[in-house]
N, C-alpha and C positions, 0 to 999 in steps of 0.2 A: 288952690281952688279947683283948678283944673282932677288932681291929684283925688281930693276928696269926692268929684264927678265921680270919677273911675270908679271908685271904692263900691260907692252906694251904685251905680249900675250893676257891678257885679257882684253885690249881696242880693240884689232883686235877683237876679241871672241863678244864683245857686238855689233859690225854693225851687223852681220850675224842673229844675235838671236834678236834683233828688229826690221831687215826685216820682220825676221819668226816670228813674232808679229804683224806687218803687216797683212801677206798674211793672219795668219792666223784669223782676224777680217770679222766678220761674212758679207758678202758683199749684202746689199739690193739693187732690183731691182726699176729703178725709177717709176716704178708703183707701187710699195708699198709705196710708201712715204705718209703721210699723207696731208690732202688737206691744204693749205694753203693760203693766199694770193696770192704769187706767183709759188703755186703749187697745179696740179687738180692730184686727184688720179682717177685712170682707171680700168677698168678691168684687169685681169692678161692677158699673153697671154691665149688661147684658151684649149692650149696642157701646158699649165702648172700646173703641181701637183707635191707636194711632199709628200711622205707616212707619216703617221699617227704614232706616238709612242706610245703603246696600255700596262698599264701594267694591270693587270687583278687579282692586289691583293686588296679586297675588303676592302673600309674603311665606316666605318660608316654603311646608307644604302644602299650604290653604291655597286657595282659590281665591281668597276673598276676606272681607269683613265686612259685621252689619249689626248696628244697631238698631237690634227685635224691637220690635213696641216701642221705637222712638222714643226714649227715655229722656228726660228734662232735661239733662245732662249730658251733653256726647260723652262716650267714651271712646279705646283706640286699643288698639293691639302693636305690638312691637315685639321684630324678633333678631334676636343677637345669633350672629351666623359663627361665630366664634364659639360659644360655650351651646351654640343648639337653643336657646333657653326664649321662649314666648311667657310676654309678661301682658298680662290682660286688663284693663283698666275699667270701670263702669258703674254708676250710678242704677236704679233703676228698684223699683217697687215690692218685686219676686219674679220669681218662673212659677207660676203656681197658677188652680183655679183655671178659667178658662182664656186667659192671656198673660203676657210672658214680656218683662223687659229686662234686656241685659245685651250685656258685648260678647257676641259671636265671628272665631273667624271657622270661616268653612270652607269644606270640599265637597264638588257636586259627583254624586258615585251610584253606581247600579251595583245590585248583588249581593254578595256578603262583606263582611267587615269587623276585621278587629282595629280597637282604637286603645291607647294607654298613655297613660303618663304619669308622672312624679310631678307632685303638687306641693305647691306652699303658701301661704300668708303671710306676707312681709311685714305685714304692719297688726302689730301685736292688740292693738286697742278696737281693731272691729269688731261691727257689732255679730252676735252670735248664728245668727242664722244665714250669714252673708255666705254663698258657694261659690264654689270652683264645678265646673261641670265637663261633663264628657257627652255628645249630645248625638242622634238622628234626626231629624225632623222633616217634612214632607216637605214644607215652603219658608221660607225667609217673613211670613206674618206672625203678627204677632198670637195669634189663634191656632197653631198650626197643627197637627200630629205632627205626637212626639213620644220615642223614650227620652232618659234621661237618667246618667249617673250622678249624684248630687252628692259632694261632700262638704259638709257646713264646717263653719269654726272652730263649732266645738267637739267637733270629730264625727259627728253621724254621716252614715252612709244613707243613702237610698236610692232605689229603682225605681222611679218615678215612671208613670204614662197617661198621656192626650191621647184617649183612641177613637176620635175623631176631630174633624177643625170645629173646634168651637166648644168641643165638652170640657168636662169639669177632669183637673187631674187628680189621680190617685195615685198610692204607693207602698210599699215596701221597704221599710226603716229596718237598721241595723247601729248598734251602737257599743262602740267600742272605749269604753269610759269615759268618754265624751266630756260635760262639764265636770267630773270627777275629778280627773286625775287629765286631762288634755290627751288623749293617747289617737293620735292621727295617722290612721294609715299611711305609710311610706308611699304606695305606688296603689294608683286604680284602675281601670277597663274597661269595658264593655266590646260584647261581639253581636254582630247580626247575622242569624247563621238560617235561612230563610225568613217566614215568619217570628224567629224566637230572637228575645234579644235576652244575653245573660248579662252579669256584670262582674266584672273580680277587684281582687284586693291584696294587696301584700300589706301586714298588719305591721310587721316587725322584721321585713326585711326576707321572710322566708317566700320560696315559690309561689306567684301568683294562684290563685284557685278563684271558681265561682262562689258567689254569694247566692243562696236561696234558689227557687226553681227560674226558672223564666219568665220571661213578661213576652204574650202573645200578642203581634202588631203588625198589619200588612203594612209594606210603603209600597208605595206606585217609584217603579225605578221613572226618571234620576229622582236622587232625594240630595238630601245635604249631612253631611257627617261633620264632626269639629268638636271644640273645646270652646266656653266661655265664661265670665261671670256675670255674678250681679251682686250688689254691697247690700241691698235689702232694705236699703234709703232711696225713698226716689229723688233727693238732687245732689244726695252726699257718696261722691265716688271712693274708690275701694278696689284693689289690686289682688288680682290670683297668679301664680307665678306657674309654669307649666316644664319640666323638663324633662330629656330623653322621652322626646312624644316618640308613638310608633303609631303607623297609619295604615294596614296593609287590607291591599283590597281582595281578603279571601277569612275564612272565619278561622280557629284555631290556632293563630296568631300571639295571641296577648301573650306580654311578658313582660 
């Protein structure tokens, strides 16, 4: 009797605690959904932001890590000191438009800057617009000025820019057989050589070179320099792989 007490208290006990499994499932806005056939993704609203999770224990050569725009999803950075190699993890809506969610580790830097690295996709089945990036940006919000070198899934390049906090981004796409034929840049770039920020690209293993003219962007020194992603899902995380980063705080650098 006793026995059957137990039972039926804790079949009442489990509605309550899988509502509250429910409620508490991380709730997306229909303009983060990702675009689809029968779905356009939009800007956010205008006044929408969420603060940034900033922790500020140094891994590798960063400074730091921070999750931009507070994405539903924490993500995490992790770096193997043995093979060099930063592996990035992160949920989060896009970089795009005039706010920004994704896993960022950074370095705080005045002056010029070249940044590089060899990139990968570990996990074969993401979705296609999910990036690995190479990044500047003025502040750790989610709004912030910014360049941006973006390499998606399906192999497009692009020089993105915020050329201010709160505007709308634009860009410079480059495409190297992309959903065709899968053909991914080996190794990517970017330098800040004053105002100018270029980007490069090693297609097939040959000498890095710029891509396209420059993208024109003042930052107020310090800024933040780094690498991070985002899966292009805002609660379905997603991994970019980073290796032989090089960081060097002068332009003309990248290799």
């Amino acid at each position: 009797m006793r026995k059957n007490a137990f039972r039926a208290a804790y079949a009442l006990l489990l509605g309550p605690l899988s509502l509250l499994s429910i409620a508490q499932q991380p709730q997306v806005p229909d303009w983060a959904l990702p675009g689809s056939a029968t779905h356009k993704q939009v800007p956010p609203p205008a006044d929408f932001h969420r603060p940034s999770r900033i922790d500020n224990t140094p891994l590798g050569i960063f400074d730091g890590q921070a999750d931009v725009g507070g994405a539903l999803v924490a993500g995490s950075g992790q770096f193997d000191q043995s093979s060099g190699q930063y592996t990035v993890t992160s949920a989060g809506y896009n970089i795009w438009y005039q706010r920004d969610e994704f896993h960022f580790l950074f370095k705080k830097l005045s002056g010029d800057v070249s940044l590089a690295a060899s990139t990968s996709f570990p996990k074969t089945e993401g979705y296609g617009d999910r990036k690995v990036v190479l990044m500047i940006r003025q502040t750790l919000e989610d709004d912030s000025k910014e360049a941006m070198l973006g390499m998606h899934g399906t192999g497009m390049i692009h020089l993105a820019g915020r050329p201010e906090k709160g505007a709308q981004m634009s860009d410079m796409q480059y495409r190297f057989g992309g959903t065709l034929n899968q053909v991914i840049a080996q190794r990517i770039g970017i330098e800040k050589k004053g105002d100018e920020v270029t980007i490069y690209a090693s297609i097939k293993g040959e000498p890095m070179h710029p891509l396209g003219p420059p993208l024109t962007i003042h930052f107020d020194a310090p800024f933040y320099v780094g690498i991070g992603f985002c899966s292009h899902l805002p609660t379905t995380p997603d991994t970019g792989v980073f290796s032989h980063v090089l960081l060097v705080n002068k332009a003309g650098k990248v290799e």
